[in-house]
C-alpha positions in Angstrom: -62.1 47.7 26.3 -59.9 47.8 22.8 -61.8 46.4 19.9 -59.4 43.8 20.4 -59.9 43.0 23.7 -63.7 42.2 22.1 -62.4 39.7 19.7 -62.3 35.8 20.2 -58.6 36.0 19.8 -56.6 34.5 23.0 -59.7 33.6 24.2 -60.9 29.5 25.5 -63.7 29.4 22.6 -66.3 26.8 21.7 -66.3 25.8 18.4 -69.4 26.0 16.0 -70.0 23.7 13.6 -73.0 24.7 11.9 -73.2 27.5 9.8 -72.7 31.1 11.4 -71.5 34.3 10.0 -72.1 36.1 12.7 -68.8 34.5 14.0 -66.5 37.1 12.0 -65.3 39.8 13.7 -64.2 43.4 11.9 -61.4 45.2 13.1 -61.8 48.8 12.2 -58.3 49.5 10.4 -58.6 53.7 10.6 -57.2 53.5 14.5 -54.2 52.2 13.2 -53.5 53.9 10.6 -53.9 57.2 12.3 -51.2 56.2 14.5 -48.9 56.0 11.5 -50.1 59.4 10.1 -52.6 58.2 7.3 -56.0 59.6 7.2 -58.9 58.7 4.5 -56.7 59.1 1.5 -54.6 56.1 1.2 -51.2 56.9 -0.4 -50.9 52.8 -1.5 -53.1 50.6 -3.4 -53.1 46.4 -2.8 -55.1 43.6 -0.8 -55.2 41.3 1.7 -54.5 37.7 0.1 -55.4 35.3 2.6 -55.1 31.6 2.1 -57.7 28.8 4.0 -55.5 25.2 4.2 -59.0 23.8 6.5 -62.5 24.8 4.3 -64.7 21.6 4.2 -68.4 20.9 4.5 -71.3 18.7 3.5 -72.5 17.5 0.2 -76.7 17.4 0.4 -75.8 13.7 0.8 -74.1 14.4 3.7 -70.4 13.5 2.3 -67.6 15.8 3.3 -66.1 17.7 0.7 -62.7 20.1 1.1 -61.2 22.5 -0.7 -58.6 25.3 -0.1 -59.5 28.7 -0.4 -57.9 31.7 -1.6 -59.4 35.3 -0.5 -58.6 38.9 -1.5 -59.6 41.4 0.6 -59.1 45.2 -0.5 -56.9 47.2 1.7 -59.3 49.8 1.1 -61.9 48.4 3.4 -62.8 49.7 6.2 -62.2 46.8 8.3 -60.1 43.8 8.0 -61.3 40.3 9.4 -59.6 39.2 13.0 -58.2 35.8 12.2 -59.3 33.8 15.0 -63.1 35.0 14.3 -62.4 33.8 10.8 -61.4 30.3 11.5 -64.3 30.1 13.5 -66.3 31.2 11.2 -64.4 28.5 8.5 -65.4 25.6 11.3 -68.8 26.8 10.9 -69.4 25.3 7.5 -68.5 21.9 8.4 -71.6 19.9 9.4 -73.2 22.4 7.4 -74.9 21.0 3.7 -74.9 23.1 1.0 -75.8 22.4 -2.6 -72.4 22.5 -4.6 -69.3 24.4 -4.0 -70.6 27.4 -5.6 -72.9 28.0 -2.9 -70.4 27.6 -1.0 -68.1 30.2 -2.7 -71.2 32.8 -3.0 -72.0 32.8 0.9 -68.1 33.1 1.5 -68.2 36.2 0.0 -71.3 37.3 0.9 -70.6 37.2 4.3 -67.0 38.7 4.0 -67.9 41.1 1.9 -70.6 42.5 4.5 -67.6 42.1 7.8 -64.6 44.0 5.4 -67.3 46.8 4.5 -69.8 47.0 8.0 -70.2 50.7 8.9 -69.6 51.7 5.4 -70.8 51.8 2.1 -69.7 48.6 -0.1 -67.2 49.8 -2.5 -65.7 46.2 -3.8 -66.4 42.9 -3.2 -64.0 40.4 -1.4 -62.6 37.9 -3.8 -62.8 34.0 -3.2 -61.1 31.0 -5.0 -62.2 27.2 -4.0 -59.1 25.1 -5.3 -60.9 21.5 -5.1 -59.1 18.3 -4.0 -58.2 17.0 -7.4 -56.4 19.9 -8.5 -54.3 20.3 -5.4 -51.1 19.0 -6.9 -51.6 22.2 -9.2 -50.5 24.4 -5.6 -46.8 24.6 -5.9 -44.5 26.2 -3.7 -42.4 28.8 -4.5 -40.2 31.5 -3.0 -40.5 34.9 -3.0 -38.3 36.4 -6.4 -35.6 39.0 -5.8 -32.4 39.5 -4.6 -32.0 38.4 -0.8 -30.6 40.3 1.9 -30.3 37.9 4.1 -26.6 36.8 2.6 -25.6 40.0 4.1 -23.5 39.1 7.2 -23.6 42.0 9.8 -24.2 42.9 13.1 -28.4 43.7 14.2 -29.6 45.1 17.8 -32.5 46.8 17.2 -35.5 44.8 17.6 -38.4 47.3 17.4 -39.5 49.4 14.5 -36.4 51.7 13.5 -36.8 53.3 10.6 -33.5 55.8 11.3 -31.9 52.6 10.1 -33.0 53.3 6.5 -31.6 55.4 3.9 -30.9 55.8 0.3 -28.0 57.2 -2.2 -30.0 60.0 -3.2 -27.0 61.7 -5.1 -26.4 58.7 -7.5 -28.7 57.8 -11.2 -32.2 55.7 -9.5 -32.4 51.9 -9.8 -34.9 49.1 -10.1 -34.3 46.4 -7.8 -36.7 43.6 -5.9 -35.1 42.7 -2.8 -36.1 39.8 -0.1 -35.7 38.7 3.3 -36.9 35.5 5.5 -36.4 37.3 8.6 -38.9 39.2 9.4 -40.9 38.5 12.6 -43.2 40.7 14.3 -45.9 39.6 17.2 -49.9 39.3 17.7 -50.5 42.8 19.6 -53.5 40.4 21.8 -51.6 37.4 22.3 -48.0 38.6 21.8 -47.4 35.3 20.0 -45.1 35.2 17.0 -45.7 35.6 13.5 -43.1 34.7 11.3 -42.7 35.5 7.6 -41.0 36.6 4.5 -40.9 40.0 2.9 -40.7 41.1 -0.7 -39.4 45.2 -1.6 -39.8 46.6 -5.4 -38.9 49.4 -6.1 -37.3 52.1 -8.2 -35.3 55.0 -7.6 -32.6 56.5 -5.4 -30.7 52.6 -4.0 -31.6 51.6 -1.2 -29.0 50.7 1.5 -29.1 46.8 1.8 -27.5 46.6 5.2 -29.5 49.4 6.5 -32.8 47.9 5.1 -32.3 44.5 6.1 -31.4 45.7 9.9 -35.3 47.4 9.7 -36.9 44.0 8.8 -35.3 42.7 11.6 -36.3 46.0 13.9 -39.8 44.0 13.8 -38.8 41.5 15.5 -40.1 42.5 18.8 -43.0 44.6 17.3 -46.7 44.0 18.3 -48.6 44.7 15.4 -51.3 42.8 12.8 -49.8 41.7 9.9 -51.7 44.2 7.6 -50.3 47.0 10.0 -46.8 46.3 9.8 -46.8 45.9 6.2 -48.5 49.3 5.9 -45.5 50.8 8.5 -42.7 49.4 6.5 -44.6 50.6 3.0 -44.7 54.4 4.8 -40.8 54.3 6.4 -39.2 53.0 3.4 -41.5 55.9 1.5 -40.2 58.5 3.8 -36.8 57.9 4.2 -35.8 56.5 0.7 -38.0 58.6 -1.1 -39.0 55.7 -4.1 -40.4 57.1 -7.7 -42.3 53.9 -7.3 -42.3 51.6 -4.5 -44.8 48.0 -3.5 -44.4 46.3 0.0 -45.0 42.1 -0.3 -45.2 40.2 3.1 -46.2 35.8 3.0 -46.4 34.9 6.3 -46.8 31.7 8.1 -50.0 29.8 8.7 -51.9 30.1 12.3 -54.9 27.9 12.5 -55.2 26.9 9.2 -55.0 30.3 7.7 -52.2 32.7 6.5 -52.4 36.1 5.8 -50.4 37.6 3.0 -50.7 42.1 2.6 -49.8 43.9 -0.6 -49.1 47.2 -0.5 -47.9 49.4 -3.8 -47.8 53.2 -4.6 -48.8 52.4 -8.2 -51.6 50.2 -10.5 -50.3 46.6 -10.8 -51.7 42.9 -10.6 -51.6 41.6 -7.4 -49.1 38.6 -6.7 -49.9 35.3 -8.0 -51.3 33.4 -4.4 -48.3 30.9 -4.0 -47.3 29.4 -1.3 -43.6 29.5 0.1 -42.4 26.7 2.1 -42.8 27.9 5.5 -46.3 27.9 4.6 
């Protein structure tokens, strides 16, 4: 059986709720990305920013308390968390008393930490926000900045990953340009349900075709793939094909179960994008 086939994902599942971390379940990433050519040496830097809409437990009085929960989980781990194990493992907290919400932040990223980095040496630690309940109203929702492609009106039939469909104007001075689109889709490889989100391309150097480009984000459409993965695919085609001096790959997709996950992917040293939500979210 896959490592996949392993997980709790599409599977009837009890839910805990008393503390547990051995409810989280790594996914190695190295199979995947040998199938798309990388080895040990990543040519991307970036993070995992997953967002938690369900986080609650128990005060030592036994009061509920909630919070949201913001994560950042290096791309350079070995492993990244399968979502369903994670909101099992988020259930798990909530008959569960702890002390204040800094315990609770520490053994979130204790625990996550060790699942990102099992059967390797720790290299960084995963980060973890609690936004409490009085400052929710500060959460606003934005969407992603750029220039969207999806004004362009044209003609798509490719609904798999096609990255023939991309190309640049190698023969004319480079340009700087953030581009967006709000339709990509791609599919859970386990379940094959959808997964719907919005993309966000920097980059600079030779222009990148806008028709062409937006027909690839759409080329996903049918594609079975993690979030994580398919970030890392696009990252790599548009790298290939377009051949960008400098080049980052910015996916927010919808919530499942409480949680969204939200991959970054650049070829240089930046800050990682603020962890807003868009309205789909």
């Amino acid at each position: 059986m896959t490592p996949h086939e392993l997980s709790p994902l599409g599977l009837p599942t009890a839910y805990a709720d008393q503390y547990d971390a051995g409810l989280l379940f790594p996914i190695a990433r190295l199979p995947q990305r040998e199938k798309l050519g990388l080895g040990d040496k990543l040519p991307f830097l970036g993070a995992d920013l997953w967002t938690a809409y369900e986080l609650s437990w128990l005060n030592p009085r036994g009061k509920p308390q909630v919070a949201l929960a913001h994560f950042t989980v290096p791309c350079e781990s070995c492993n990244l968390v399968e979502s369903k194990s994670f909101k099992l493992y988020l259930n798990s907290f909530n008959n569960t008393r702890f002390a204040d919400a800094a315990e609770v932040q520490a053994r979130l990223r204790t625990d996550l930490t060790e699942a990102v980095w099992r059967g390797d040496v720790v290299q960084s630690s995963v980060g973890v926000k609690l936004v409490a309940a009085e400052v929710f109203d500060r959460e606003p929702i934005y969407e992603l900045d750029g220039l969207s492609l999806d004004r362009l009106d044209l003609d798509c039939d490719r609904y798999t990953p096609a990255p023939e469909l991309l190309s640049a104007a190698f023969d004319e001075a480079p340009v700087s340009e953030v581009l967006t689109s709000n339709l990509l889709r791609s599919n859970c490889p386990v379940t094959g349900q959808p997964d719907w989100g919005s993309v966000q391309i920097s980059y600079f150097g030779p222009q990148i075709d806008q028709a062409g480009l937006l027909r690839y984000i759409v080329s996903f459409r049918n594609h079975q793939g993690f979030h994580e993965d398919c970030v890392e695919r696009m990252f790599l085609d548009i790298q290939a094909r377009c051949q960008p001096h400098k080049l980052s790959v910015y996916a927010r997709y919808t919530r499942r179960g409480g949680l969204d996950i939200n991959p970054f992917r650049s070829s240089w040293p930046q800050p990682l994008p603020p962890q807003v939500r868009n309205a789909r979210q």
